[in-house]
VEXVEX-492690 format. One record per residue: x, y, z negated of N, C-alpha, C in turn. Coordinates in Angstrom, 1 decimal, decimal comma. Atoms other than C-alpha are relative to their C-alpha. Layout:
<sites>
X_Y_Z_X_Y_Z_X_Y_Z
...
</sites>
This chain:
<sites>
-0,6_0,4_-1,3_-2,2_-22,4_-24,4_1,5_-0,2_-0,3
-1,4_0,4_-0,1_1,2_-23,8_-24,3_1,4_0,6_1,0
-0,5_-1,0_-0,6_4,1_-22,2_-23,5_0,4_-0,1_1,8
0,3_0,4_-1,4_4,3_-24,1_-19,6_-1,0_1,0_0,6
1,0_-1,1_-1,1_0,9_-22,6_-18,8_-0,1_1,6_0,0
0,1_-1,6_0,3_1,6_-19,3_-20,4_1,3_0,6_1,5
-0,9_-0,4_-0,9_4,8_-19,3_-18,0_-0,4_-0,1_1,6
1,1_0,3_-1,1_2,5_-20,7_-14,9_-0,4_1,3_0,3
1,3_-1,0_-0,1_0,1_-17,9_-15,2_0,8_1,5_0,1
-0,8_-1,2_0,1_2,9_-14,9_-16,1_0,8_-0,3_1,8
-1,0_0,5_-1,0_4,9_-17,0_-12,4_-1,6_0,8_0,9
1,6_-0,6_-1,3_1,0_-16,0_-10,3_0,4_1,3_-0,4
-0,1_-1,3_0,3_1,1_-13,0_-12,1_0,8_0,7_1,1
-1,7_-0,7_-0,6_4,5_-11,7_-10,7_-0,3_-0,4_1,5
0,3_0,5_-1,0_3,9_-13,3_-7,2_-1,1_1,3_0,7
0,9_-0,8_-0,5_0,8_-11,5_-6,9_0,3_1,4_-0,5
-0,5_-1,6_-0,6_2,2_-8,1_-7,8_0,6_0,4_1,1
-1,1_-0,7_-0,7_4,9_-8,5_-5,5_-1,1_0,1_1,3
0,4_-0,4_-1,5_2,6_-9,3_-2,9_-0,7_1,1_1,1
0,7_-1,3_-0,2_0,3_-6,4_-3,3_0,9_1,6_-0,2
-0,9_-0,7_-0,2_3,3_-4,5_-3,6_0,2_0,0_1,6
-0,1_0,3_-1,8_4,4_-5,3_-0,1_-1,1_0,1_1,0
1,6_-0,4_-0,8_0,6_-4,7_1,4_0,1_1,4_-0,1
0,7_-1,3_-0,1_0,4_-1,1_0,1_1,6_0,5_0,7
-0,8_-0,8_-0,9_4,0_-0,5_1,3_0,1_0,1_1,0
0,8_-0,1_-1,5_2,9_-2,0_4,8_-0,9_1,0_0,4
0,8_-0,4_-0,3_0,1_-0,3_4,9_0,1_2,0_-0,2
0,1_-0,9_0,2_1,3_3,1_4,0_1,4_0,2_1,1
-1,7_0,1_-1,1_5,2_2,7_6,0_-0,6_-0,8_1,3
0,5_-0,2_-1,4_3,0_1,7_9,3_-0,1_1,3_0,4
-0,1_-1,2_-0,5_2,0_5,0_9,1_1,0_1,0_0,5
-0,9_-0,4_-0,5_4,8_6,4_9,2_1,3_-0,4_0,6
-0,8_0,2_-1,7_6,7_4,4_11,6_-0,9_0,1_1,4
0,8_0,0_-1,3_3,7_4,7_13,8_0,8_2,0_0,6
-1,1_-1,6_-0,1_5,2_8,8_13,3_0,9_-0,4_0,8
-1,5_0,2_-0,6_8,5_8,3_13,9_0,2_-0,7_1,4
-0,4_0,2_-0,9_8,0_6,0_16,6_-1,0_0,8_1,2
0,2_-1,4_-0,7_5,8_9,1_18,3_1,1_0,8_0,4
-0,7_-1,1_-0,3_8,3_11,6_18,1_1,2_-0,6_0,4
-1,1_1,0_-0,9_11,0_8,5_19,3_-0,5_0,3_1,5
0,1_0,0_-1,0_9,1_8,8_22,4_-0,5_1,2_1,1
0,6_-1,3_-0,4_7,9_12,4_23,1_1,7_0,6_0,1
-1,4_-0,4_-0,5_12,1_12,9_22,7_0,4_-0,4_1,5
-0,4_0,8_-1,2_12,6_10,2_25,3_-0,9_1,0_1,9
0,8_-0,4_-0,8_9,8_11,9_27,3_0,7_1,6_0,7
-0,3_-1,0_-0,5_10,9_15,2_27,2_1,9_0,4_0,1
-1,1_-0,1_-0,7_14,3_14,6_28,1_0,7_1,1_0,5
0,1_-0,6_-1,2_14,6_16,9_30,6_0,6_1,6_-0,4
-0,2_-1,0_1,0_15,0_19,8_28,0_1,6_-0,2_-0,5
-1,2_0,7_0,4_18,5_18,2_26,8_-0,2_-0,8_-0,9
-0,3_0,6_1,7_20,0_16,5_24,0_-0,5_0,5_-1,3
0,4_-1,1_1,3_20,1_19,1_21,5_-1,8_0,7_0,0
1,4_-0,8_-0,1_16,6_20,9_22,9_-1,3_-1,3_-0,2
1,4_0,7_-0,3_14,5_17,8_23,2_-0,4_-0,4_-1,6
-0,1_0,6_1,5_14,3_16,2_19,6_-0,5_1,5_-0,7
1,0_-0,9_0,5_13,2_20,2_18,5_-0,7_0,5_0,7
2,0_0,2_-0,2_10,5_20,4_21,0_-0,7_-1,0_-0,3
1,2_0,8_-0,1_9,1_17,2_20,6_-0,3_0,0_-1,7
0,1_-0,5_1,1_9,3_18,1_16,8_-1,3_0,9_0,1
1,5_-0,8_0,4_6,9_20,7_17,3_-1,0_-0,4_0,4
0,8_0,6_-0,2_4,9_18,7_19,5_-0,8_-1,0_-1,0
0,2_0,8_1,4_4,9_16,3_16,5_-1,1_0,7_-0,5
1,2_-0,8_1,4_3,5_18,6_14,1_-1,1_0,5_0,4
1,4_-0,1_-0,4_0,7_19,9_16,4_-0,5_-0,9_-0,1
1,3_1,5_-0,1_-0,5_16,6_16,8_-0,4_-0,1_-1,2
0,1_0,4_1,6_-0,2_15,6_13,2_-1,1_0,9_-1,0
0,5_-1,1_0,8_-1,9_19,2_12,0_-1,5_0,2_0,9
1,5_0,6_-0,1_-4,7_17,9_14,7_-0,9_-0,9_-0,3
0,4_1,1_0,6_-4,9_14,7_13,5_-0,5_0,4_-1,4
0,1_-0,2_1,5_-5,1_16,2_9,8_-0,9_0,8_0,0
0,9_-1,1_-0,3_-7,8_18,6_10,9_-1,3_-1,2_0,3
1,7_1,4_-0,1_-11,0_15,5_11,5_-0,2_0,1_-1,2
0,6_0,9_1,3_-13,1_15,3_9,0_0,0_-1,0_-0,7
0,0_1,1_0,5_-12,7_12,8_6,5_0,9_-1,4_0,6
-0,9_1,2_-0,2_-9,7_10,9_8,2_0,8_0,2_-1,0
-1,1_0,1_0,9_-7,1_11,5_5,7_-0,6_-0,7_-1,2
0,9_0,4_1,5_-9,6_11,1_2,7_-0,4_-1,9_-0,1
-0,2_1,4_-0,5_-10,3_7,7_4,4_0,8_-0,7_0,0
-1,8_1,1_0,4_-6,7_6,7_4,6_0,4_-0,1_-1,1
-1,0_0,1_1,5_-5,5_7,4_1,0_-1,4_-0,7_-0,7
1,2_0,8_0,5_-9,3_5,7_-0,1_-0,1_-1,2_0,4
-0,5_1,4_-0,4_-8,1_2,5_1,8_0,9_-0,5_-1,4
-1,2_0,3_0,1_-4,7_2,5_0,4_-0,5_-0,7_-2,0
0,4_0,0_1,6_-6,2_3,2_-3,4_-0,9_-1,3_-0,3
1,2_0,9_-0,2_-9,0_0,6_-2,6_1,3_-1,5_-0,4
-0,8_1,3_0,0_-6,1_-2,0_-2,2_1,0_0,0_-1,2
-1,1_0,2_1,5_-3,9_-1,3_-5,3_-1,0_-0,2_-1,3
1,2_0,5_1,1_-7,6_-1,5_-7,4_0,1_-1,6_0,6
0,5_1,2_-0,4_-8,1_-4,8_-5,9_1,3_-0,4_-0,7
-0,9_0,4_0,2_-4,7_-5,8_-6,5_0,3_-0,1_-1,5
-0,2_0,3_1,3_-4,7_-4,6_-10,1_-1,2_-0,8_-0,8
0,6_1,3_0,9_-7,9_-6,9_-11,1_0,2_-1,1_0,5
-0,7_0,9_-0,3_-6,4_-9,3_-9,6_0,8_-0,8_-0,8
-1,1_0,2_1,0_-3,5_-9,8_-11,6_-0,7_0,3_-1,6
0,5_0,1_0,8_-5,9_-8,8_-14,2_-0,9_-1,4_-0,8
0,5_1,4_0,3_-7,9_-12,0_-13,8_0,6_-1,3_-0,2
-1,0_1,1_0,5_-4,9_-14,2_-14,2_0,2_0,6_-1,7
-0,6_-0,9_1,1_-3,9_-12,0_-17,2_-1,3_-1,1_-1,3
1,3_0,2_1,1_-7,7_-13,0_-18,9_0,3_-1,8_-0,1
0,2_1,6_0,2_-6,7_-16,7_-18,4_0,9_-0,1_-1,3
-1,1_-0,1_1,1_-3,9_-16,1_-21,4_-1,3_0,2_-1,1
0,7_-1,0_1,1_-6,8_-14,3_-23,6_-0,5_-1,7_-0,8
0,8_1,0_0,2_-8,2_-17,3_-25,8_-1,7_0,2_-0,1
1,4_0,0_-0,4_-11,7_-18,7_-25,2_-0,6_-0,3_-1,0
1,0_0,0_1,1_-14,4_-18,3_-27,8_-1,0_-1,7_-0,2
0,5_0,9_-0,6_-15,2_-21,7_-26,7_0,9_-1,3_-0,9
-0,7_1,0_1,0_-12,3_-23,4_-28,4_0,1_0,5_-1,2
-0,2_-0,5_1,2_-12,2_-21,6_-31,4_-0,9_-0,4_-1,0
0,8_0,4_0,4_-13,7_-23,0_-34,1_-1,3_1,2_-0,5
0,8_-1,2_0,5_-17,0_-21,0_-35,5_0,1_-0,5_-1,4
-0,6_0,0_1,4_-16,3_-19,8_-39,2_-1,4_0,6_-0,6
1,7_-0,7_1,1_-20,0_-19,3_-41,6_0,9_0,7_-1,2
-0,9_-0,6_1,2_-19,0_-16,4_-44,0_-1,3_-0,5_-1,0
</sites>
């Protein structure tokens, strides 16, 4: 393969890391702005408490939820078995560009010892 397509194939390559880069860090930084924008609005909510007091109750309210949410069976195990699911996919992916570089037994001549 010539050095064009070897640069082609190394240009997909790189592309498709970044992009499966950018998926798992979607997919894992939803989570935790879906957080953050929780305890954004359980501050807003609980107001009423003050400035200083609200932001450390809705803190604890936080963490109950989270330590109920983390308490179901098989949701967490499920979330990080997504996340893994999608960086396997991602790395044969970039694997099967990779094999287009490998040479093919197809052009190579056959050699009788």
């Amino acid at each position: 393969m010539n050095k064009l397509g070897i640069g082609i194939v190394r240009a997909f390559q790189f592309l498709i890391l970044i992009f499966f880069t950018f998926a798992v860090f979607l997919y894992y930084g939803s989570i935790l702005m879906i957080g953050l924008s929780v305890w954004l609005n359980l501050t807003e909510f609980l107001s009423f408490f003050g400035d200083f007091l609200s932001p450390i109750v809705s803190l604890g309210v936080f963490i109950g939820i989270c330590y109920y949410i983390s308490r179901l069976p098989g949701l967490v195990a499920t979330f990080l078995a997504i996340g893994i699911e999608l960086i396997r996919f991602g790395y044969s992916s970039i694997s099967r560009f990779g094999a287009l570089l490998a040479p093919s037994r197809e052009t190579t001549p056959a050699t009788n010892p």
